[in-house]
Backbone as a printed PyTorch tensor [residue, N CA C, xyz], in Angstrom:
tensor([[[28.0990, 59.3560, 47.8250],
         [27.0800, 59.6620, 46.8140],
         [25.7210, 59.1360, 47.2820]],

        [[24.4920, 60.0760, 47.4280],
         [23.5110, 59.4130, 47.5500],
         [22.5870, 59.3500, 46.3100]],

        [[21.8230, 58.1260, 46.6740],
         [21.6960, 56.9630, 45.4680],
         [20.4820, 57.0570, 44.7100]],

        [[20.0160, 57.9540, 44.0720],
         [18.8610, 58.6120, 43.2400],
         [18.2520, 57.2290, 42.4770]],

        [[18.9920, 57.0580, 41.2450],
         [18.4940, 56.3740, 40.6050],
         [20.0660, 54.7480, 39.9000]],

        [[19.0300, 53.9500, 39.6310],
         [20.2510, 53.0290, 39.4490],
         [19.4820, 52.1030, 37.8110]],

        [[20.1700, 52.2500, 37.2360],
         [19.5630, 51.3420, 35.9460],
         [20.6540, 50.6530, 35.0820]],

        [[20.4570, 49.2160, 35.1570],
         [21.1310, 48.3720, 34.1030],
         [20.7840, 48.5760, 32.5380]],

        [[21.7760, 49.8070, 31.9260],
         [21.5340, 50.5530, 30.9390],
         [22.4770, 49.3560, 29.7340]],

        [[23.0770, 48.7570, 30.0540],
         [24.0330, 48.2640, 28.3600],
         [24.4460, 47.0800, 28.8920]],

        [[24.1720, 46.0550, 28.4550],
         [24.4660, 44.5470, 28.4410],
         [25.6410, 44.1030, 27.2470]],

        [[27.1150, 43.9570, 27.9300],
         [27.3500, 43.7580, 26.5200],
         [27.7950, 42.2700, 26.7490]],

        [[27.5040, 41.3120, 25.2400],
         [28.1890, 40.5000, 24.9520],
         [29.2250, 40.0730, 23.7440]],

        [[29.8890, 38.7440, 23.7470],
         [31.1880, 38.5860, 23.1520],
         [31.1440, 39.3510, 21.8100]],

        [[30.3340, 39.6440, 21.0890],
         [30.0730, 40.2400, 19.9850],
         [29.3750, 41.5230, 20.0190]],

        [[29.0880, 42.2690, 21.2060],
         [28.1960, 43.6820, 21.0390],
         [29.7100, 44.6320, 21.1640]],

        [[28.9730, 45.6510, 20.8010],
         [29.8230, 47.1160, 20.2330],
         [29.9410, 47.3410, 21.5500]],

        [[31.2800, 47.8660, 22.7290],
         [31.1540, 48.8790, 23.6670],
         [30.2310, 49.9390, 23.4590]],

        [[29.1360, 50.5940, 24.6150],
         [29.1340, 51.8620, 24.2520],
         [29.8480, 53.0540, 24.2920]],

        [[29.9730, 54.0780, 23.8530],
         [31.1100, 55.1560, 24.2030],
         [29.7560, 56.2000, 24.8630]],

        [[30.6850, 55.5190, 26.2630],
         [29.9890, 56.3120, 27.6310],
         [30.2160, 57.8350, 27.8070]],

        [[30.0600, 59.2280, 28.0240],
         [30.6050, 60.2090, 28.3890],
         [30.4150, 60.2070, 29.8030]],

        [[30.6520, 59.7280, 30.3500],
         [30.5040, 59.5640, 32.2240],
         [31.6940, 58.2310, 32.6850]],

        [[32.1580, 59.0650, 33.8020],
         [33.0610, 57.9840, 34.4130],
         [32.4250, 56.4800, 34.3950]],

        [[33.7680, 55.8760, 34.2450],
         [33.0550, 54.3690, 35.0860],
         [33.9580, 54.1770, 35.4450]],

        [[33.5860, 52.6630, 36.5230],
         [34.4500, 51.8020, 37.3370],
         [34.3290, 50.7870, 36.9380]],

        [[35.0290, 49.5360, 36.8550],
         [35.5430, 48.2120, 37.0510],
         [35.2090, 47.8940, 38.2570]],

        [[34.3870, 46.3780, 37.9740],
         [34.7880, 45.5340, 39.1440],
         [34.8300, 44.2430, 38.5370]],

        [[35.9400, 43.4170, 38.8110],
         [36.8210, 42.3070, 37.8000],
         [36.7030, 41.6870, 39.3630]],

        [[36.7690, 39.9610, 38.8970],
         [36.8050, 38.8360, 40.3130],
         [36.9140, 37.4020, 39.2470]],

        [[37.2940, 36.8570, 40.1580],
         [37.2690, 35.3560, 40.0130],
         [35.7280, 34.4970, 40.3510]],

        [[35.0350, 33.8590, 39.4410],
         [33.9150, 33.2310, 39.1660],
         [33.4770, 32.9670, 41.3130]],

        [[32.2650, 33.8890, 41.3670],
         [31.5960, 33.5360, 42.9450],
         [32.9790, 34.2730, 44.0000]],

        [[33.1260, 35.2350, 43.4280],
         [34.1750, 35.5180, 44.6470],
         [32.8280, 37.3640, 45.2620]],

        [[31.7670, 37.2280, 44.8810],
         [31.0340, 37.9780, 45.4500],
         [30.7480, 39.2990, 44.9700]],

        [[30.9980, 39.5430, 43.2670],
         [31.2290, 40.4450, 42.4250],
         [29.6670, 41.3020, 42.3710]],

        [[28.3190, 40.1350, 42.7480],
         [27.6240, 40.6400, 42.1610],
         [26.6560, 41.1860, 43.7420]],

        [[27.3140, 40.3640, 44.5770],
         [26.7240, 40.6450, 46.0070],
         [27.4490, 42.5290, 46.4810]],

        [[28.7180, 42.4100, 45.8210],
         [29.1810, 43.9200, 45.8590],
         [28.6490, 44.6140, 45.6270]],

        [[27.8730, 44.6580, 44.2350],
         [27.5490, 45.4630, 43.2890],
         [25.9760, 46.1350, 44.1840]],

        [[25.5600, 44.8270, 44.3010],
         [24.1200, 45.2340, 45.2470],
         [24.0840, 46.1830, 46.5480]],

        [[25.3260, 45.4940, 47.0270],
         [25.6060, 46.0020, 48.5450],
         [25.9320, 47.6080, 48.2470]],

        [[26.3750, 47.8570, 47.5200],
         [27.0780, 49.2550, 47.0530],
         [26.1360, 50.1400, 46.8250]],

        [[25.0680, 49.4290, 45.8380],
         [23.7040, 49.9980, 45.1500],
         [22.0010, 49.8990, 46.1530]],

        [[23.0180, 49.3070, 47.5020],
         [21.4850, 49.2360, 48.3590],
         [20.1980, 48.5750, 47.7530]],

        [[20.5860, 47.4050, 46.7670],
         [19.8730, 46.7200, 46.1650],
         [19.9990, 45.3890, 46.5060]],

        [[18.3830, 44.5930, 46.5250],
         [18.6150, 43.3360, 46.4770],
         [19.2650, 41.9980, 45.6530]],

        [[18.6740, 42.8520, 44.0640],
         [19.0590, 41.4940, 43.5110],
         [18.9000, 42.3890, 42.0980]],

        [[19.7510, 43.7200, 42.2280],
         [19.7560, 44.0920, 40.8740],
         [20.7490, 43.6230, 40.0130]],

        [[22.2750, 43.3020, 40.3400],
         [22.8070, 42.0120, 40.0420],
         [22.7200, 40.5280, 40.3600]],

        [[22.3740, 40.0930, 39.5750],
         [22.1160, 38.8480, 40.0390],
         [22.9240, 37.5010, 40.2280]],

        [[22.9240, 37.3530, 41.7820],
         [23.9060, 36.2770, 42.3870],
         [23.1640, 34.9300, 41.9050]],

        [[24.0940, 34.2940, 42.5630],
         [23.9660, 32.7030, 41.9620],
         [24.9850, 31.8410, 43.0980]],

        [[24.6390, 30.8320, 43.4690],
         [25.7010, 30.0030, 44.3720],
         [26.1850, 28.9750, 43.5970]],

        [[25.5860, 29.3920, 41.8690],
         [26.7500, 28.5790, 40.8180],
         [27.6220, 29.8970, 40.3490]],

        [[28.6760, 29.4530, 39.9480],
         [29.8670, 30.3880, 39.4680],
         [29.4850, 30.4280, 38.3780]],

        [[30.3050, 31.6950, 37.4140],
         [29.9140, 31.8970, 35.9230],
         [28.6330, 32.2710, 35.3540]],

        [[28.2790, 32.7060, 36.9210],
         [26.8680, 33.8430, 35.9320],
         [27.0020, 34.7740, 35.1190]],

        [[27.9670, 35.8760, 35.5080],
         [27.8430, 37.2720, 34.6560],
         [28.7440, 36.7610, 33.7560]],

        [[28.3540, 36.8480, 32.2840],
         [29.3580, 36.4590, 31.2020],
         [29.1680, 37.0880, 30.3330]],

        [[28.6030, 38.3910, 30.3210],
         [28.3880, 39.9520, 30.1520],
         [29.2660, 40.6870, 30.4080]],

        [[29.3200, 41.9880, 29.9440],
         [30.0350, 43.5290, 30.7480],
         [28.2080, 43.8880, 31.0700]],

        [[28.4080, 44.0690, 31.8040],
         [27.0440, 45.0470, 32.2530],
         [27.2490, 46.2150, 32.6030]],

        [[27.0820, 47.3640, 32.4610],
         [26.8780, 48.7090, 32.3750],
         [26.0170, 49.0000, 33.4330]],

        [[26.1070, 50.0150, 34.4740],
         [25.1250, 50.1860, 35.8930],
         [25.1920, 51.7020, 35.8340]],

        [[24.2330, 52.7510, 35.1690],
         [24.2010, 53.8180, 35.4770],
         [23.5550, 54.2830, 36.9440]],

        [[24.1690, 55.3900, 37.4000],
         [24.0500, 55.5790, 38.8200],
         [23.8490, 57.0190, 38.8260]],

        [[22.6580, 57.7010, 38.5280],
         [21.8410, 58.6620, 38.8180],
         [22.6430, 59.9480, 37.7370]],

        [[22.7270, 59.0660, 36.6900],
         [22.9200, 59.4620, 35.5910],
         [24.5930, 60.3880, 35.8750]],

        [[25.3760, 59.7500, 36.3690],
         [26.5530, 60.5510, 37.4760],
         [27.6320, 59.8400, 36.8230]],

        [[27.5440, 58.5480, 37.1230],
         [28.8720, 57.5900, 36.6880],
         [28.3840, 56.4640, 36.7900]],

        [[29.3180, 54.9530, 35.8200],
         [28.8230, 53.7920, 35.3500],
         [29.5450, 52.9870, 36.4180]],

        [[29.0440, 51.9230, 37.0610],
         [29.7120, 50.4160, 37.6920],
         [29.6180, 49.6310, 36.4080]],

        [[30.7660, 48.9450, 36.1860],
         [30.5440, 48.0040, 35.1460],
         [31.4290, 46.7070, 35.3280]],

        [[30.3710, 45.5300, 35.1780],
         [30.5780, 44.7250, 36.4060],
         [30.9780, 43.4990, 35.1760]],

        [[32.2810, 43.0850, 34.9990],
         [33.2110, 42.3550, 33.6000],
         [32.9940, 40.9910, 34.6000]],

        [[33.3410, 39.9900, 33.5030],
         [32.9560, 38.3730, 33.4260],
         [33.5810, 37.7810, 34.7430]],

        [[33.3760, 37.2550, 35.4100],
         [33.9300, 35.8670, 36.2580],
         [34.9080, 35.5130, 35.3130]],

        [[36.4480, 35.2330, 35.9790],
         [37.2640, 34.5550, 35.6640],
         [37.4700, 33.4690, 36.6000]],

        [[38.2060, 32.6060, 35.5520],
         [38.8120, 31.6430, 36.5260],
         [37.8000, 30.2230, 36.4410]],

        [[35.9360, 30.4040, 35.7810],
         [35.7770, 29.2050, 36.0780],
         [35.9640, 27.9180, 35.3920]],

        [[36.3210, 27.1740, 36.4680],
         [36.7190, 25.9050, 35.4310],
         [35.5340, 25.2620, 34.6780]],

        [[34.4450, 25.1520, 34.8830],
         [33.4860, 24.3260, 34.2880],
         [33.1070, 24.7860, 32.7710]],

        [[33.8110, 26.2140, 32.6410],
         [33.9200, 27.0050, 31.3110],
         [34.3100, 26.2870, 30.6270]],

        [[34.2570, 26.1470, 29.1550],
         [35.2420, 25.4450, 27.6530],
         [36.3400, 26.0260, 28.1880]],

        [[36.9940, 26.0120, 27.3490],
         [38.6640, 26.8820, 26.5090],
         [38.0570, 27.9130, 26.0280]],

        [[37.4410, 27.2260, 25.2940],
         [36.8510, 28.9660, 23.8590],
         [36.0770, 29.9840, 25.1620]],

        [[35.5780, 29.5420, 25.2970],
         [34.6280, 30.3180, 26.6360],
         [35.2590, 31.2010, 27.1970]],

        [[36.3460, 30.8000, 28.4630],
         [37.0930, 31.2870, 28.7040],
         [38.1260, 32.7250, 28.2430]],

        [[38.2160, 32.1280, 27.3280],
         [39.3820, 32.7410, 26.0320],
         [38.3950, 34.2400, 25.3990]],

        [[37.4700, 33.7510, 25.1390],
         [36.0860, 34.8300, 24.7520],
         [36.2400, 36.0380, 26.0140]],

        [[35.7210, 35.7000, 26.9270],
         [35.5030, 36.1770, 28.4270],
         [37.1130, 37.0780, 28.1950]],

        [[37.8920, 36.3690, 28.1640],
         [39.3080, 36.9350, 28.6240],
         [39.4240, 37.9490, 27.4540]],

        [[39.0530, 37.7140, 25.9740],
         [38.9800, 39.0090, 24.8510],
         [38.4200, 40.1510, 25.7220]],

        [[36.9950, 39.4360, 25.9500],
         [36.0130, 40.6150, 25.7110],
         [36.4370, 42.0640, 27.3520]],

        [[37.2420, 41.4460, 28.1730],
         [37.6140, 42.2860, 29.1190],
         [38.5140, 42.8410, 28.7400]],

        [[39.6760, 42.1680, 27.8950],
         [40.6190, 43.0070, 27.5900],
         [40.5880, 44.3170, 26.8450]],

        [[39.4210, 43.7710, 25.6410],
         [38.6910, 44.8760, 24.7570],
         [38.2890, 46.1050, 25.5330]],

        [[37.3320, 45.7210, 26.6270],
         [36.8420, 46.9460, 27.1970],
         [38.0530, 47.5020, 28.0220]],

        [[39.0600, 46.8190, 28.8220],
         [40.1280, 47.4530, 29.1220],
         [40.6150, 48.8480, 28.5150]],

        [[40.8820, 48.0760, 27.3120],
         [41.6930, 48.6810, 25.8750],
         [40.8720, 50.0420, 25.2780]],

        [[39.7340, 49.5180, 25.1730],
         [38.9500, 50.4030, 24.9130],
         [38.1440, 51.4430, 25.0790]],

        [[38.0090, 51.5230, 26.6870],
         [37.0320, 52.5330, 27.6670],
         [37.9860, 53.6760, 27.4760]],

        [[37.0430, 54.9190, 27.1800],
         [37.4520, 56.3650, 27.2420],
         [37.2700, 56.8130, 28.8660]],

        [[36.6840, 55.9370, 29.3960],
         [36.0950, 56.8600, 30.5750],
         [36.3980, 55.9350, 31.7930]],

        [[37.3100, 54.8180, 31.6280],
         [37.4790, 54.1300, 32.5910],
         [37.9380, 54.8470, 34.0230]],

        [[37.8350, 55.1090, 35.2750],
         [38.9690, 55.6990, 36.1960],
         [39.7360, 54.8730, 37.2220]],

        [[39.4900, 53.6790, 36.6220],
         [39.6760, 52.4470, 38.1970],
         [39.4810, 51.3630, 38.0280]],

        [[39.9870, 50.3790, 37.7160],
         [39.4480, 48.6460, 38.5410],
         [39.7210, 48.3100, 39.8060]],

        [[38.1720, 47.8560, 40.3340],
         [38.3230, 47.2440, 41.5660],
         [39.0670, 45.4860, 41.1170]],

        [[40.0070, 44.9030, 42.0200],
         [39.4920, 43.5870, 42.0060],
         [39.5110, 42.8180, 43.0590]],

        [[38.3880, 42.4570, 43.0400],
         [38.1250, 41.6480, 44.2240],
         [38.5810, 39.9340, 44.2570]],

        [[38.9020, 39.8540, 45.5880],
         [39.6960, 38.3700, 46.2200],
         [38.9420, 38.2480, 47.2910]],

        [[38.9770, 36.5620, 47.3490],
         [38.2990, 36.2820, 48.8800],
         [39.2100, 36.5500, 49.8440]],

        [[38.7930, 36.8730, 50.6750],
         [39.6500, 37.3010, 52.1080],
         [40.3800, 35.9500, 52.3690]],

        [[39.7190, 34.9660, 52.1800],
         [39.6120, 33.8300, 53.3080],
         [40.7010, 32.8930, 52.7010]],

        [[41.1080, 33.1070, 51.5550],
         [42.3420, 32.3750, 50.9740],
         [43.5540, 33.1990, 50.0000]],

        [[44.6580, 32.4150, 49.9970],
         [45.6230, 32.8810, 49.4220],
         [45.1430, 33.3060, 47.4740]],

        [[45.3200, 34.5900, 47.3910],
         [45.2830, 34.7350, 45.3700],
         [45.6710, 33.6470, 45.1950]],

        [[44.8500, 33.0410, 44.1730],
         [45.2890, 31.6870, 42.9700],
         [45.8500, 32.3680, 41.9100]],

        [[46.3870, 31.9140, 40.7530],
         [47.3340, 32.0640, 40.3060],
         [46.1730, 33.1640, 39.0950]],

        [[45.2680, 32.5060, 38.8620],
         [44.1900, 33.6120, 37.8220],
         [44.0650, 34.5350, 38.8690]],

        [[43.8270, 34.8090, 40.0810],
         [44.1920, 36.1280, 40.5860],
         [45.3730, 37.1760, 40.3140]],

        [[46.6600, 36.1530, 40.3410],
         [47.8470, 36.9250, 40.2250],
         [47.7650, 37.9750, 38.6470]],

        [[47.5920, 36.8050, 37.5730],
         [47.4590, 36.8530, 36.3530],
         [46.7830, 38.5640, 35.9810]],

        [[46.0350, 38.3230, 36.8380],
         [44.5690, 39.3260, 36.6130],
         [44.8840, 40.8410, 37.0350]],

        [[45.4420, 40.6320, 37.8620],
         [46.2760, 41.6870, 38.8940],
         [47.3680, 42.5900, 37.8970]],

        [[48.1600, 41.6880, 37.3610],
         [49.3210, 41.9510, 36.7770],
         [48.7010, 42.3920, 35.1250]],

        [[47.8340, 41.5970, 34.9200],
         [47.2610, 42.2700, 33.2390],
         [46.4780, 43.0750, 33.5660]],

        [[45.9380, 43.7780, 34.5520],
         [45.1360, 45.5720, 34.5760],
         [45.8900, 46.0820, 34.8280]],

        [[47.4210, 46.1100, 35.9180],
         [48.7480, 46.6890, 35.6270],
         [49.1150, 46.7560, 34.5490]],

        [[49.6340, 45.9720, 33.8220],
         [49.8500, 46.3770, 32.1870],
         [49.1270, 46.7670, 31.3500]],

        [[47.5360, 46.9840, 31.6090],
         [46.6100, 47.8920, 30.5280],
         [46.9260, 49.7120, 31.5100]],

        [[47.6950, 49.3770, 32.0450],
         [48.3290, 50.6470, 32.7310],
         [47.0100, 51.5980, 34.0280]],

        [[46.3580, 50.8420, 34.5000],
         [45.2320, 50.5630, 35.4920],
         [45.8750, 50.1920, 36.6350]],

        [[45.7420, 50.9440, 38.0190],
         [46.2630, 50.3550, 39.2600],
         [45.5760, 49.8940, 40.0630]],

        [[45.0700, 48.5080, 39.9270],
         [44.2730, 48.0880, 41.0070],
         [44.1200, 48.0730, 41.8880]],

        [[42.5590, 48.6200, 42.9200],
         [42.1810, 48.8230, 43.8500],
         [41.6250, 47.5990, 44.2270]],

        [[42.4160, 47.1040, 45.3320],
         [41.5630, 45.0960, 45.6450],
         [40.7000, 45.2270, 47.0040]],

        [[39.7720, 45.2720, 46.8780],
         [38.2610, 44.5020, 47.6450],
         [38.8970, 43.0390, 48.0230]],

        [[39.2210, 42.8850, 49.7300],
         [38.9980, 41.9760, 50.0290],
         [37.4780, 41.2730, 50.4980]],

        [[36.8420, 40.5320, 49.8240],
         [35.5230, 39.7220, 50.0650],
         [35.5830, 38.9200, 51.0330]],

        [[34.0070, 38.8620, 51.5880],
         [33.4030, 37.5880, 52.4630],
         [33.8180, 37.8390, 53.6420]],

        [[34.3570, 39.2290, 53.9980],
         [34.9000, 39.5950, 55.7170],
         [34.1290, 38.9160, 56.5800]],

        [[32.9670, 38.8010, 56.7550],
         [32.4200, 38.5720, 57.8450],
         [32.5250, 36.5300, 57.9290]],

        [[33.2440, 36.2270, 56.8000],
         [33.7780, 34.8130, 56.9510],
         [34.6370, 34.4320, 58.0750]],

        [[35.6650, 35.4760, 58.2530],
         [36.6400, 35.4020, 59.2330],
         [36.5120, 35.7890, 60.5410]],

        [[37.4160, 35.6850, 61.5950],
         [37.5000, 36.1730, 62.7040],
         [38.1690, 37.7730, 62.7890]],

        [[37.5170, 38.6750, 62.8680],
         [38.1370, 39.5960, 63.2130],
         [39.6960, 39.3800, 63.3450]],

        [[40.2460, 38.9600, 64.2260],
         [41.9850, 38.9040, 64.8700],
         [42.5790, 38.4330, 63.5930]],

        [[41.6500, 37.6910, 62.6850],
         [42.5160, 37.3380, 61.4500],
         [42.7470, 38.5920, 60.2260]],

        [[42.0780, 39.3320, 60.7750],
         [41.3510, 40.3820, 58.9610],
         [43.2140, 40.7400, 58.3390]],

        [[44.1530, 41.2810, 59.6780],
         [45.4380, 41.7330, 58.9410],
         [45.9780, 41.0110, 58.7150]],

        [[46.3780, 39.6700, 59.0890],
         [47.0080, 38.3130, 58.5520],
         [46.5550, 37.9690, 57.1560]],

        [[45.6180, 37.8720, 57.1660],
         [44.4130, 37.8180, 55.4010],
         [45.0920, 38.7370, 54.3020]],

        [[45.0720, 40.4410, 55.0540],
         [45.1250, 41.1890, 53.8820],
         [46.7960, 40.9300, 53.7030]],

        [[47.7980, 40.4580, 54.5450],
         [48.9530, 40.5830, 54.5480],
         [49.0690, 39.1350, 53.4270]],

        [[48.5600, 38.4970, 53.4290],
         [48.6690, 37.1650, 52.3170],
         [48.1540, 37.8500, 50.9980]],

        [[47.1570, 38.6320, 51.1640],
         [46.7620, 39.4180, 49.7110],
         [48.0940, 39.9540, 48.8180]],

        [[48.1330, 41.0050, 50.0230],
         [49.4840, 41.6930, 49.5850],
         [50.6930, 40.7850, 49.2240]],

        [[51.0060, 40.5670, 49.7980],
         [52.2750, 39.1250, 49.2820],
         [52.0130, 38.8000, 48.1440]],

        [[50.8030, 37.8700, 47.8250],
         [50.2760, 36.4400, 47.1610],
         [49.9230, 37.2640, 46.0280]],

        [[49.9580, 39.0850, 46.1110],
         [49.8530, 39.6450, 44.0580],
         [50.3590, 40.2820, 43.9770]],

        [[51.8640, 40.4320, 44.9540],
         [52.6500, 41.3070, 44.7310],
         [52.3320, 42.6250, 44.2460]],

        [[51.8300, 43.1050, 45.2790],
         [50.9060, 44.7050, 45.3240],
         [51.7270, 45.6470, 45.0980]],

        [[51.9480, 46.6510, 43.8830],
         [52.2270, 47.8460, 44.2670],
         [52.7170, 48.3550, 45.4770]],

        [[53.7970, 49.1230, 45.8590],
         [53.6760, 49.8090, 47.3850],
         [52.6850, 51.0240, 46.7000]],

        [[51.6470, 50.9630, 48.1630],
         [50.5890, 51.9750, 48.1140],
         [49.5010, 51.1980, 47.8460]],

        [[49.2070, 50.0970, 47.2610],
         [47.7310, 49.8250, 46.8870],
         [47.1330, 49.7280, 47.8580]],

        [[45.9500, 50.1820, 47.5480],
         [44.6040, 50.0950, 48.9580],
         [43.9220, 49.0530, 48.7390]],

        [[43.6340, 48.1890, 49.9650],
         [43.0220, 46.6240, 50.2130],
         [42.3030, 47.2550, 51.1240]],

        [[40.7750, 46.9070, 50.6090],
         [39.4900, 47.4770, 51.2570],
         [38.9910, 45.9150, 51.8700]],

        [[38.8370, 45.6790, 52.9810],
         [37.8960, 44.4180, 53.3330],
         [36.6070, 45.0630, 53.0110]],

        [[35.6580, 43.8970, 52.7390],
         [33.9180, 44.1660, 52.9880],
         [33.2370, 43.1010, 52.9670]],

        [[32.2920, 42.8230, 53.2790],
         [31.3850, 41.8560, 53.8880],
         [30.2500, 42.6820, 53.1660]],

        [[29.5070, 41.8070, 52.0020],
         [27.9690, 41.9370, 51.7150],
         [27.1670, 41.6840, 53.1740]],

        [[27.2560, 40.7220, 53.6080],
         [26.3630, 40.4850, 54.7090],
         [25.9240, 41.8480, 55.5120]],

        [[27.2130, 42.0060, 56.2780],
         [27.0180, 43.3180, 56.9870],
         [27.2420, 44.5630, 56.7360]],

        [[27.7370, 45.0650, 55.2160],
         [28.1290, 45.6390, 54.5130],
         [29.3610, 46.6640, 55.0050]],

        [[30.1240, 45.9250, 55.7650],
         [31.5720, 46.9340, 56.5780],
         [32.2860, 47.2430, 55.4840]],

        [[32.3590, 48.0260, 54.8020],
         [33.9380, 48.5220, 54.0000],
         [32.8950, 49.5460, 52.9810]],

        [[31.6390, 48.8010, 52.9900],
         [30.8040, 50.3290, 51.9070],
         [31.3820, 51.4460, 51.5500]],

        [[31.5620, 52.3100, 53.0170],
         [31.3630, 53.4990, 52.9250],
         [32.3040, 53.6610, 52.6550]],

        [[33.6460, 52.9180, 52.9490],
         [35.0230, 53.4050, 52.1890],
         [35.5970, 52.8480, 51.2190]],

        [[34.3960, 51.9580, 50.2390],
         [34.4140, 51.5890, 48.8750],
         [34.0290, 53.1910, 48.0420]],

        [[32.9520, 53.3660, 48.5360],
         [32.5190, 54.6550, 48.0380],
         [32.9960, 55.8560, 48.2230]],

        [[33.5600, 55.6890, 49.3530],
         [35.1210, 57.3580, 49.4500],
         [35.9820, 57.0510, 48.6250]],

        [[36.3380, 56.1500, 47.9640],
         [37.2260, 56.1430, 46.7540],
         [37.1620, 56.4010, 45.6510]],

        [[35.2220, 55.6930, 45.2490],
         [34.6620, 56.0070, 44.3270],
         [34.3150, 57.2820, 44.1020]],

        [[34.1840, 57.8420, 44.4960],
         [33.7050, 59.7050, 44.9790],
         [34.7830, 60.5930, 44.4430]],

        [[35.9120, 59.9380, 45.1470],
         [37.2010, 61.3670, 45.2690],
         [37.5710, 60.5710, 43.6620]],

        [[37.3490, 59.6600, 43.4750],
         [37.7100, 59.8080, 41.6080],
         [36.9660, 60.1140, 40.9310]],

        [[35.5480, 60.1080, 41.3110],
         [34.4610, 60.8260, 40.2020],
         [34.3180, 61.9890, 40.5500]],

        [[34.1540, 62.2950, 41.7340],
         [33.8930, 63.7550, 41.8540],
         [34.9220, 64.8620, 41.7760]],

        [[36.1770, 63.9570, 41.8820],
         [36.8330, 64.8940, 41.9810],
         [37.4310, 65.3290, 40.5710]],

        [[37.0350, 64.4680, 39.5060],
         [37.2680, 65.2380, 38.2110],
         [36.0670, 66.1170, 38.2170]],

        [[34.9500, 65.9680, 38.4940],
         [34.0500, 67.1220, 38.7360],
         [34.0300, 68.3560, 38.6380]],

        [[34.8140, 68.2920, 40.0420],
         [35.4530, 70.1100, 41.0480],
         [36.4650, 70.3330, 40.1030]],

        [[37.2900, 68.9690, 39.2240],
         [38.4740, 70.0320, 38.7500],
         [38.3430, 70.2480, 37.6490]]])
């Protein structure tokens, strides 16, 4: 898809109404700093239209990302951080489930894991509850360019293990830095938006 226009159209928080979108969207769900918002940019050829932080628990929003008025990125809370309350947490964990539950137009969650370590157990968790909102997660391995090359299939092979993947799920590496896996973040994104399109 080339990239016309991009606007942070709907901010939602623990108490705002979903909007009822008529345009696809996507999910992208992560664990607090696992590079959710460096994706989002890298994807959108933007600097800092999501905004990173090298503290965890920034986005504590759904944010809504219209994309040339075509289809939505919608980029759900950091899980996992500890410096959160309980209630906090617990809020965060409603308000995704809600939009789970609730999107007419959902076609996909990404979720992203760091490459560079084994899923923690709020990974597993996370994995297994967008499986049961009946969603098959597509996992973004993050921070590629952390590793050594010779390691990248050893990595994704601990992914796979460590969330007990579906046979068939697709594990995309990518690196914000150098942005390697883009273009086949976005061949995925495509053949599910566009291809309700053509049909």
């Amino acid at each position: 898809m080339v990239i016309k226009s991009v606007n942070l159209e709907t901010v939602c928080g623990i108490t705002s109404t979903l909007p009822q979108n008529n345009r696809p969207e996507i999910a992208f769900a992560g664990k607090s700093n696992v590079g959710k918002s460096s994706l989002i940019n890298g994807l959108l050829n933007r600097k800092s239209l999501a905004r990173t932080s090298a503290q965890p628990g920034k986005t504590q929003t759904i944010n809504f990302y219209n994309i040339n008025d075509a289809m939505y990125l919608v980029d759900l809370p950091g899980y996992g951080y500890a410096k959160a309350s309980q209630t906090q947490r617990e809020q965060w964990g409603q308000m995704i489930e809600r939009y789970l539950h609730g999107s007419k137009q959902l076609k996909t969650v990404f979720l992203l894991i760091d490459i560079r370590h084994e899923p923690s157990a709020n990974d597993r968790q996370m994995y297994e509850w967008i499986s049961y909102q009946g969603y098959a997660p597509i996992i973004i391995a993050t921070k590629l360019d952390k590793i050594n090359r010779s390691q990248v299939q050893k990595q994704i092979k601990l992914i796979r293990d460590g969330l007990l993947v579906k046979p068939g799920t697709k594990i995309l590496p990518f690196s914000a830095q150098t942005k390697q896996g883009r273009e086949e973040i976005w061949q995925v994104m495509d053949s599910l938006v566009l291809g309700e399109e053509e049909a």
